[in-house]
N, C-alpha and C positions, 0 to 999 in steps of 0.2 A: 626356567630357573636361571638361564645363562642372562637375561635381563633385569634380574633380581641385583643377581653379584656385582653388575656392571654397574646399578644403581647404586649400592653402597658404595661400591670402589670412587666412584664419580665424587657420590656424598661426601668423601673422606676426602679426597683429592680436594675439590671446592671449601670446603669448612678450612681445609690447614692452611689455600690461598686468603681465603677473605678471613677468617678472623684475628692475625696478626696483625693485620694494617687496622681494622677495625679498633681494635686495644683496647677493650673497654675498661681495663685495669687500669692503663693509660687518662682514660680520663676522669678517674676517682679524685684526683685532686684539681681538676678543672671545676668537678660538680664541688666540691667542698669548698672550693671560694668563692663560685660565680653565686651559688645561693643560699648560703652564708644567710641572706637578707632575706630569705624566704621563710613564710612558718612550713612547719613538719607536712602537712597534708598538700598544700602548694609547692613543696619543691619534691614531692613523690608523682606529683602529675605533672611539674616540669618535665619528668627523666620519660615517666610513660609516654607521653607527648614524643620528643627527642626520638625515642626508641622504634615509635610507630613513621616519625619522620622519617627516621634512616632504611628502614627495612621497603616504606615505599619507593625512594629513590632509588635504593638500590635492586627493587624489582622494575623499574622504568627501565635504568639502563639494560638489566637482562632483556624487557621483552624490547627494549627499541636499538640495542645493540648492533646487530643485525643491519637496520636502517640507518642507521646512520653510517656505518661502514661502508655500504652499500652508495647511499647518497654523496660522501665524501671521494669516493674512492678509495676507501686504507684495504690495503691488503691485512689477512691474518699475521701471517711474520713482519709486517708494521705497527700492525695494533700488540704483537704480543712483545716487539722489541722495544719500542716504545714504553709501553708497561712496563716492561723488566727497567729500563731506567729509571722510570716515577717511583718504582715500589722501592728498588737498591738506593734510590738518593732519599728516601724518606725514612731508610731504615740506618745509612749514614749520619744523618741528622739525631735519630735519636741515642744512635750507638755513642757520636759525638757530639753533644748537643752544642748548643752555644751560650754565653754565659746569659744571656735574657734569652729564654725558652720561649717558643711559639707558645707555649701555654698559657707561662706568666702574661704572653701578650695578650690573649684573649678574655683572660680574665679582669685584665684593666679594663679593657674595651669593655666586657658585659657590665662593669660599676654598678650602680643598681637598678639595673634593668630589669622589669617583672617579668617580662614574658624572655626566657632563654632559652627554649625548647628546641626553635631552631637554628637560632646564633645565641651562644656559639655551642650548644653542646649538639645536635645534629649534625652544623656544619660550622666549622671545621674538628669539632672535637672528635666525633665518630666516623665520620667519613669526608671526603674528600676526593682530589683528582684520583691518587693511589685507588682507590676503593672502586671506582667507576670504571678506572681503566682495566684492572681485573674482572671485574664482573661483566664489562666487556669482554675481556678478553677470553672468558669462559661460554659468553655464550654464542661468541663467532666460532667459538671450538666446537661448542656443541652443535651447532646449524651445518658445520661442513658432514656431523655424521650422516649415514644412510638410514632411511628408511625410522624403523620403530625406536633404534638409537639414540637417534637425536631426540627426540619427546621423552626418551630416558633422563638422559642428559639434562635438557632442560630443569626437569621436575628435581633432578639432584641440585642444582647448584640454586632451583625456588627453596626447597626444605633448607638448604647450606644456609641461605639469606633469613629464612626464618628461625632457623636455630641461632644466627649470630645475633637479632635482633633479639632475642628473647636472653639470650645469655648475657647484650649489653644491661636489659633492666634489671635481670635477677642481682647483677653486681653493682649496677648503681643506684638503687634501690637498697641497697646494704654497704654506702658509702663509707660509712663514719668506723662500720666495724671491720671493711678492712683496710682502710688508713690506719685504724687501731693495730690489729693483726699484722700487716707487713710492715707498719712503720717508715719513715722517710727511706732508712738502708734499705728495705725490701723494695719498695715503690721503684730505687734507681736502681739496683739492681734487674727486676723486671722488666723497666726499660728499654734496659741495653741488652738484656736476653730477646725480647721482642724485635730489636733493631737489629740485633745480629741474623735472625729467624729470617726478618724481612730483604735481608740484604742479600742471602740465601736463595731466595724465590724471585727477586728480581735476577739474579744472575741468571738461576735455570730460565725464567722466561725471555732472558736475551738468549740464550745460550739455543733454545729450541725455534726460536725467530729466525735465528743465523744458519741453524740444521734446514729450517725446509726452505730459506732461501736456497743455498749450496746445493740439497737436493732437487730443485727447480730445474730441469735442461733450458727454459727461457732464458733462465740467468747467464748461463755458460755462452749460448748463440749470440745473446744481446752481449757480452762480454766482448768475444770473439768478434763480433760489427765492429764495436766501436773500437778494438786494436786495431781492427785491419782501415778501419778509416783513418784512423791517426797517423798512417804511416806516410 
């Protein structure tokens, strides 16, 4: 039962990292200009398309997370301080955007483009560096657990990924009615509540980067070297 709890606690922990970067609210009015130019049945298989793109990239990074850390050499408090800066400066950006919005930009760029699926509403509209570096950084958390743990782990932050890819299409799939519903006020408002959330979680994951560095005796000895060499 104690691998139950630990499941959802994970579940819940992984969902509140990855679906504020995700924002699929965020990109209700990326989908309402880029396809604009689409009929009705074509731009609900743009979003499904989009939806299934984002959800496999971002189980890649889960399962190759790992290897690539590994292959590169990043430590977990590199990969997770790291992260914390890409999610806080993504969530600076939306909190204070700028007066031409990455959005407005990508929406010019898509012009009338048939196939958007995965530029730009996959990428960059639903995911990006922010997104990978997280789901990275969740699953080098998970691989340091022991034993039955880790394959805990794991499975919560696959469910986290498929719950956030299924909750992008439910809402962009239902574009037009809630642009209706929040209206431009609501949209910026949500924004900068999103941006504020993300700026939040990038700090906790600088913040627990910089704890198990400090916690590390490596760091203190390799400290202590390079004082006593300088002298």
């Amino acid at each position: 039962m104690n691998w139950l709890g630990a499941y959802f606690g994970y579940l819940a922990g992984a969902l509140l990292a990855i679906l504020p970067i995700v924002n699929p609210f965020g990109a209700v009015p990326l989908v309402m200009s880029a396809s604009g130019h689409l009929p009705e049945q074509e731009r609900l298989r743009q979003i499904r398309r989009a939806c299934i793109y984002v959800f496999f990239l971002m189980a890649g990074f889960l399962v190759a997370g790992g290897l690539i850390m590994n292959f590169f050499g990043i430590s977990l408090p590199g990969m997770r301080i790291a992260g914390g800066l890409i999610v806080g400066f993504l969530g600076f950006q939306m909190l204070f955007p700028n007066p031409i919005s990455d959005k407005d930009a990508m929406t010019k760029a898509a012009g009338e483009k048939y196939d958007i699926a995965f530029t730009p509403l996959a990428m960059p509209g639903l995911s990006g560096p922010g997104t990978f570096a997280v789901v990275m950084s969740l699953s080098s958390q998970a691989a340091a657990r022991q034993g039955w743990m880790s394959m805990v782990d794991f499975v919560a932050v696959f469910t986290a990924i498929l719950l956030t890819a299924l909750l992008a299409w439910f809402v962009l799939r239902g574009a037009e009615r809630v642009n209706r519903l929040l209206g431009a006020t609501g949209m910026i408002a949500l924004t900068r509540l999103t941006g504020f959330l993300m700026i939040c979680i990038g700090v906790q994951f600088f913040i627990n980067g910089l704890t198990m560095v400090f916690d590390d005796p490596r760091f203190w000895s390799g400290l202590a070297e390079a004082v006593r060499s300088a002298r």
